[in-house]
TORVEX-936301 format. One record per residue (C-alpha): residue in one letter; z, x, y. Coordinates in steps of 0.05 Angstrom, whole numbers, padded with zeros to 5 digits, always signed. Each point is the difference from the previous one (the first is absolute). Layout:
REM TORVEX-936301
AZXY/...
This chain:
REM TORVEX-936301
X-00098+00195-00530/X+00025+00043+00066/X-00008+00072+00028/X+00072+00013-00001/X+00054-00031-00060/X+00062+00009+00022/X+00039+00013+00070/X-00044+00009+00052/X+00017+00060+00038/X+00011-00002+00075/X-00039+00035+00021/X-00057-00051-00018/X+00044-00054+00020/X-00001+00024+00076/X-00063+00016+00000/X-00036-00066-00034/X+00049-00040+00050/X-00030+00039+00061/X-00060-00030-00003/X+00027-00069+00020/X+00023+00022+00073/X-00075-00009+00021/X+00008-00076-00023/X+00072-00006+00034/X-00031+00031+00064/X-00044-00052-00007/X+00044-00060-00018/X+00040+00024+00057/X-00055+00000+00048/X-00031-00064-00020/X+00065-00045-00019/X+00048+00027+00069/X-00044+00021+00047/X-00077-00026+00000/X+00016-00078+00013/X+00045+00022+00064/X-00053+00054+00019/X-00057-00047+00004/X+00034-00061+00029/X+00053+00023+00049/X-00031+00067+00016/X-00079-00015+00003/X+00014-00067+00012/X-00038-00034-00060/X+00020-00074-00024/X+00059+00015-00052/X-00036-00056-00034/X-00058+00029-00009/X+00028+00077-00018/X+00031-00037-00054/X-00063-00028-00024/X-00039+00060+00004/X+00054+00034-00040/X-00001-00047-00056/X-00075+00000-00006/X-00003+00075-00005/X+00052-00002-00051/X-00030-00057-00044/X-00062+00039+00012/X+00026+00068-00033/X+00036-00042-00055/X-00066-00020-00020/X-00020+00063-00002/X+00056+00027-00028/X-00022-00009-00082/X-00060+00026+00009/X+00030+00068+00020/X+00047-00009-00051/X-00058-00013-00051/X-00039+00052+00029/X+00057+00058-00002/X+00018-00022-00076/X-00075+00017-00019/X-00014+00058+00047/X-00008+00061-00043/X+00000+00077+00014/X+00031+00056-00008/X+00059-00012+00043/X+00018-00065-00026/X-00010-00072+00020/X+00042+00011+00055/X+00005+00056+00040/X-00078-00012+00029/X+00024-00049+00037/X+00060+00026+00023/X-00035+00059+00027/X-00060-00044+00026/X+00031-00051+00043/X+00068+00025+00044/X-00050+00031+00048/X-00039-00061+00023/X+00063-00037+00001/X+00030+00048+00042/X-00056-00009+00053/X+00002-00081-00009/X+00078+00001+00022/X-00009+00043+00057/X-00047-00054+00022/X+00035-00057-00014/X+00055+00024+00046/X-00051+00026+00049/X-00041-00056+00017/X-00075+00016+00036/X+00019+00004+00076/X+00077-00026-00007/X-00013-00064-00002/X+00007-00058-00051/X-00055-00006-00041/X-00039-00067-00015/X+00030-00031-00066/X-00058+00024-00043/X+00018+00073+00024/X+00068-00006-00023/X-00020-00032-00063/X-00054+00047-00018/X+00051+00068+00011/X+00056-00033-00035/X-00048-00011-00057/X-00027+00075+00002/X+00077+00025-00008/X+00024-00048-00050/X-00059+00022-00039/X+00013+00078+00008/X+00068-00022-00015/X-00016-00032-00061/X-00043+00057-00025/X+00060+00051+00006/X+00054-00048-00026/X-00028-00034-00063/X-00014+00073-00035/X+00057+00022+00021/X+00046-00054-00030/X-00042-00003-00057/X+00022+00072-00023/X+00064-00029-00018/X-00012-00032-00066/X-00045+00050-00018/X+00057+00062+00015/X+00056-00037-00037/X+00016-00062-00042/X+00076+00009-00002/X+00035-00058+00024/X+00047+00027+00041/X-00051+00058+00029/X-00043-00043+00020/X+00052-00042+00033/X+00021+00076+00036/X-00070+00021+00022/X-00004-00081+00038/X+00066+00024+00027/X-00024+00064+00027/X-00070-00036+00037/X+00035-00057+00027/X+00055+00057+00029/X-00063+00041+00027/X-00035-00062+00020/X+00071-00015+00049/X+00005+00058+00020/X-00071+00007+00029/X+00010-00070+00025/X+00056+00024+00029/X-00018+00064+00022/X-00042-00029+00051/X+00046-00048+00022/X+00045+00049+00018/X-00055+00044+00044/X-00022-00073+00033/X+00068-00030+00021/X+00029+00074+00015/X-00057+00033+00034/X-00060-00045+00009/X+00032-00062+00019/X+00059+00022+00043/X-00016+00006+00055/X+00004-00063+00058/X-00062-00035-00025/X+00034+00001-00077/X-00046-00037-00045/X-00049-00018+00059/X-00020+00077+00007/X-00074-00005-00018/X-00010+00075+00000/X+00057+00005-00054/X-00038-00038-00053/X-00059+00054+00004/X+00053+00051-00016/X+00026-00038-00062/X-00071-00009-00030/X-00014+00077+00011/X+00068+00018-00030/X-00012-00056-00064/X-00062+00031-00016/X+00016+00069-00011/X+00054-00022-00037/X-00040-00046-00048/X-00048+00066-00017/X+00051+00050-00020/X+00039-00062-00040/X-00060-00024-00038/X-00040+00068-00015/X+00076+00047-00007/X+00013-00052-00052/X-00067+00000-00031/X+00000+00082-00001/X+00073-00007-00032/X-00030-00031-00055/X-00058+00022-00013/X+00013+00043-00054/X+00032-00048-00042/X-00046-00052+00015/X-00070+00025+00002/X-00035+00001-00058/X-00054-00043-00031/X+00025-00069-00023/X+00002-00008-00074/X-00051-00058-00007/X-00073-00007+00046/X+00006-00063+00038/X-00063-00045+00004/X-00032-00005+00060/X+00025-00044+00057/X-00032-00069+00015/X+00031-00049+00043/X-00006-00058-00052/X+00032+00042-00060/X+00055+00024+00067/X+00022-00073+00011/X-00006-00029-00073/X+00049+00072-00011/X+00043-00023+00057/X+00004-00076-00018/X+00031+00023-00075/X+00043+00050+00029/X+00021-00047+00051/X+00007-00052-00059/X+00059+00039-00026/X+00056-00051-00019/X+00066+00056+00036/X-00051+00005+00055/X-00003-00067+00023/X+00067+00002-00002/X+00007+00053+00047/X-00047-00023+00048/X+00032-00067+00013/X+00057+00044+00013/X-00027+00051+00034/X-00039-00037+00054/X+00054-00035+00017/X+00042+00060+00009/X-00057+00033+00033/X-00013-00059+00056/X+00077+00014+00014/X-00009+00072+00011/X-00053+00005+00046/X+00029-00064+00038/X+00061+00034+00011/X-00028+00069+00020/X-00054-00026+00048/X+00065-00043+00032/X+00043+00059+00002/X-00017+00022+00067/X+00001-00071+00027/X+00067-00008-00028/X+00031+00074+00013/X-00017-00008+00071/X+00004-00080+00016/X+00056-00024-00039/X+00046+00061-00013/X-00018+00039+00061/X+00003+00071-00034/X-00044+00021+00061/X+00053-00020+00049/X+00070+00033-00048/X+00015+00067+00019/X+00051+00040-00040/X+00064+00034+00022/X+00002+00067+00015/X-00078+00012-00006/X-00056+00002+00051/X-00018-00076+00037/X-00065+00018-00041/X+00026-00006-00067/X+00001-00078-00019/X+00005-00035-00063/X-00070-00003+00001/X-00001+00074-00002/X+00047+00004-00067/X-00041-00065-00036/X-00042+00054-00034/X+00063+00044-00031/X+00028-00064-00015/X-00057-00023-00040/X-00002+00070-00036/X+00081-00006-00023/X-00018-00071-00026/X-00065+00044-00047/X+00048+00056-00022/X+00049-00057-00026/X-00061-00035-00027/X-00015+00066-00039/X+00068+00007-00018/X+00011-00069-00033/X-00073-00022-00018/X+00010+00045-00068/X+00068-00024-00022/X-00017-00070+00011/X-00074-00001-00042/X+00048+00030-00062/X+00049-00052+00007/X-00031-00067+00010/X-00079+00026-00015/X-00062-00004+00055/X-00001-00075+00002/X+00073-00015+00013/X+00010+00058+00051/X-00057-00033+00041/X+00034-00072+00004/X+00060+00036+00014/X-00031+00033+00056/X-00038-00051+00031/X+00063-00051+00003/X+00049+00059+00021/X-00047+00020+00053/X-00012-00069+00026/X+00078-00017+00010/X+00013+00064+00034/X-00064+00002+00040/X+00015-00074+00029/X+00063-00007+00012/X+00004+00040+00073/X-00050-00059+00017/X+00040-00051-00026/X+00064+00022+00042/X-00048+00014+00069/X-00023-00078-00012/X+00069-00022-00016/X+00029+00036+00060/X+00047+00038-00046/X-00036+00074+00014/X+00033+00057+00055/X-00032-00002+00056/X-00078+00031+00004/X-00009+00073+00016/X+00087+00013-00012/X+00006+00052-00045/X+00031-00053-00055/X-00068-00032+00003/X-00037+00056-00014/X+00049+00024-00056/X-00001-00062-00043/X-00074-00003+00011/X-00012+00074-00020/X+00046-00019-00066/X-00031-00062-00021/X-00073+00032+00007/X+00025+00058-00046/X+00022-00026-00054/X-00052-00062+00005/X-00061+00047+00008/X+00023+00039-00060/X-00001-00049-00042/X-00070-00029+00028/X-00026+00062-00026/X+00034+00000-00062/X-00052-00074-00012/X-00060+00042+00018/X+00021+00058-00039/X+00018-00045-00064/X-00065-00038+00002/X-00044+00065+00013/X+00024+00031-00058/X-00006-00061-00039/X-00076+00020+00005/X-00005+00053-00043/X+00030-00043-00059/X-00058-00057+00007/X-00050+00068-00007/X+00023+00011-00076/X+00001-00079-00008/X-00065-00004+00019/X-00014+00061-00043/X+00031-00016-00060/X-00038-00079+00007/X-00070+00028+00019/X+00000+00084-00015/X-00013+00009+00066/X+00033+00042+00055/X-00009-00031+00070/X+00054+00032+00046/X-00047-00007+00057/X-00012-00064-00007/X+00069-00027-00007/X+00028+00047+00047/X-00064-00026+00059/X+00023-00067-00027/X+00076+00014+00029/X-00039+00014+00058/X-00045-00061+00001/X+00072-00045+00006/X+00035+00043+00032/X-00057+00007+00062/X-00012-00070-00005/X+00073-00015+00007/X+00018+00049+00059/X-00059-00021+00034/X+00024-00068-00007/X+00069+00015+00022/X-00034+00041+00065/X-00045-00068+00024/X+00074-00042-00018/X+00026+00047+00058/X-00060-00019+00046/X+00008-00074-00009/X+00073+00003-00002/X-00004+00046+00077/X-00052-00050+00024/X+00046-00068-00023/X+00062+00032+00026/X-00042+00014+00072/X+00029+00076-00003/X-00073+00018+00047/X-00008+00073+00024/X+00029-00028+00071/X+00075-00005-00041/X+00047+00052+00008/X+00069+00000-00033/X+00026-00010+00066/X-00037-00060+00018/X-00009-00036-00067/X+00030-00074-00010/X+00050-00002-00043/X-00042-00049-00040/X-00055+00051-00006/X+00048+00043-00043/X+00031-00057-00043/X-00072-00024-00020/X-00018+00069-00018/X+00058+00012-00049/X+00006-00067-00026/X-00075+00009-00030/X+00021+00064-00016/X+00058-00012-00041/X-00022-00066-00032/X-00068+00038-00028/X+00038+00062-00030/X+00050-00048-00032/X-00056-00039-00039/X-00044+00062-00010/X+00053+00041-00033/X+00029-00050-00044/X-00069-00010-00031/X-00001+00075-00009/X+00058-00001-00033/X-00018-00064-00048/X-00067+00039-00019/X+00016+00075-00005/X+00070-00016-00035/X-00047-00026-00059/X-00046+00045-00009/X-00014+00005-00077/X+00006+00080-00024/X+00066+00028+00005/X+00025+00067-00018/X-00004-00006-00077/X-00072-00037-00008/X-00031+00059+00044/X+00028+00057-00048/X-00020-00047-00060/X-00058-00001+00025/X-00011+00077+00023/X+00023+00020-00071/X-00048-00048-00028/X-00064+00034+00045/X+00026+00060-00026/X+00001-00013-00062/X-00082-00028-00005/X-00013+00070+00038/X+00034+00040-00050/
């Protein structure tokens, strides 16, 4: 049933995560940085960023099960997996650069910026799906598999963060900040070298446990069997479950992350907060990134302890309804008129705290309904005798990609209604501006996460049916 029974060691653990920082350099790049970097930087309609954005990503969502359906049935000697994890970091490394290093400096038309975002969503896709589709395969322990999500999501941060931390210390800090066009080249140098060694170190970690030939010769691919594969898989009673869920979740998560720089800098004026006793240079904006990797380690810390209390399902309502009281209430105080005064050090203190413990337990709802994957794979198993890891796992992909996407043109529209143009600066920007802004803001996340919670908090396999169920597998094996 798995390559390992057992406790995983950790060795593998580490490694297996490490091949998510290429995805959190990207989620990074694309959810922070590329909506700013095209609008206020080169100048493009924010509108129009968001819609290229959201075509790109609906775009690779559709494309999404087909590499899932193509890496179950690709079969050689190393696997189903590890071709395409050796095949496709390189291209995508070359596609980022270029992305971040537009032909001549200059904004590209729409198509342009539509056709590259496709290229590295795709390259993305091709490193990502295989990867995460190791996971059932290496271990069908409930409470590994809950550790190895753990360990990517903490890699994915951390690569996320990573470059946060080398933009807002070093590329952005100098007196052009954010607006420093020759910055952004650095970052998409610096991303791709670090999405290479992630994807193919992890790949070469593995590689002797993982490649070998697969037990059973797959037919050969057809688009029509593909889709008629996908539309069963997707079919999956707990699967529908966690895709009303999840793309609600999702649209939350990549409207919040493509508004954090909008919000960091226009409503709580990070950019503008120095700290006592350090250089003029060192702002809140400057710390956002360790704050963001203290609010992962706690995730890490509490993500375990909470699945083997209340179970996958619970832990994610619980998440999503802790995380949207803490995340919220700052903004309710700065409307009410009952928050310290902007760029004081009390600001920045109670905003730091709320966004720790709130983002910890945001991730705690993706972490929870990721995992919850690899239980539909042995539903669907034990219901059709099939093993389709990469097609539920490019499913995940299909709503979460739709719903970020979504979430990213929100932003757009949200930046356009509100009138924040590329000629506002937090200086000069009405007061009205900003209260527009965050009342969309806040009034989205609250509806979005309580469906989250209503749908993941039900989904139908808990702990017990899942090791019923392994032990039954086993058993028809045996």
């Amino acid at each position: 049933m798995s390559l390992i029974q057992g406790k995983l060691p950790l060795r593998l653990k580490l490694i297996h995560g490490f091949g998510a920082v290429a995805f959190g350099v990207k989620d990074t790049g694309f959810s922070f940085f590329l909506l700013f970097f095209y609008s206020q930087v080169l100048g493009m309609d924010a509108g129009l960023v968001s819609v290229a954005l959201l075509l790109a990503l609906l775009v690779d969502a559709v494309v999404d099960p087909i590499i899932g359906n193509l890496s179950d049935r690709t079969y050689s000697r190393w696997g189903r997996r590890l071709p395409w994890l050796y095949a496709a970091p390189i291209p995508l490394a070359f596609a980022w650069v270029l992305l971040w290093s537009p032909p001549g400096g200059e904004a590209p038309t729409f198509m342009g910026l539509l056709g590259i975002c496709i290229a590295v969503r795709l390259l993305l896709s091709a490193c990502e799906v295989p990867s995460i589709s190791l996971l059932p395969e290496i271990t069908s322990d409930y409470v590994e598999r809950t550790t190895l999500f753990r360990f990517r999501y903490l890699s994915g941060w951390l690569g996320g963060i990573l470059m946060m931390i080398i933009a807002y210390g070093f590329l952005f800090s100098g007196d052009g900040g954010l607006l420093e066009q020759d910055g952004y080249v650095t970052f998409g140098i610096v991303g791709s070298v670090l999405m290479v060694i992630s994807v193919m170190g992890s790949a070469l970690g593995q590689h002797k446990l993982v490649a070998h030939l697969p037990a059973h010769k797959p037919t050969p691919f057809s688009l029509k069997a593909c889709f008629a594969e996908i539309f069963e898989a997707f079919s999956e009673r707990a699967f529908l479950f966690f895709a009303a869920g999840g793309l609600a979740a999702y649209i939350s998560q990549g409207l919040n992350f493509s508004l954090s720089n909008y919000l960091n800098v226009y409503v709580w004026r990070l950019d503008a907060t120095s700290l006592p006793g350090l250089p003029e240079s060192v702002t809140g904006l400057s710390i956002y990134p360790l704050i963001l990797f203290l609010s992962v380690l706690l995730m890490f810390n509490i993500v375990g302890p909470m699945h083997e209390k209340f179970g996958k399902p619970k832990s994610a309502a619980i998440g999503a309804i802790g995380s949207t009281v803490l995340t919220l209430i700052p903004y309710g105080a700065l409307l009410l008129g009952l928050w310290p005064e902007l760029g004081s050090l009390s600001s920045l203190i109670l905003v730091f705290t709320f966004l720790t413990v709130g983002n910890a337990l945001g991730v705690v709802v993706m972490v929870s309904a990721s995992s919850m994957i690899a239980e539909i794979v042995e539903a669907y198993l034990e219901r059709t005798g099939m093993r389709a890891e990469g097609a539920f796992y490019s499913g995940n992909w299909l709503v979460q990609k739709c719903a970020t996407g979504f979430g990213i043109f929100l932003s757009g529209q949200f930046l356009a209604f509100s009138a924040l143009t590329s000629d506002v600066t937090p200086d000069n920007a009405a007061p009205a501006v900003i209260d527009s802004l965050i009342i969309l803001y806040v009034a989205t996340t609250v509806v979005l996460m309580m469906i989250a919670a209503f749908w993941l908090g039900r989904f139908p396999i808990s702990r017990e049916d899942h090791e019923a169920r392994i032990a039954a597998l086993s058993e028809q094996i045996d």
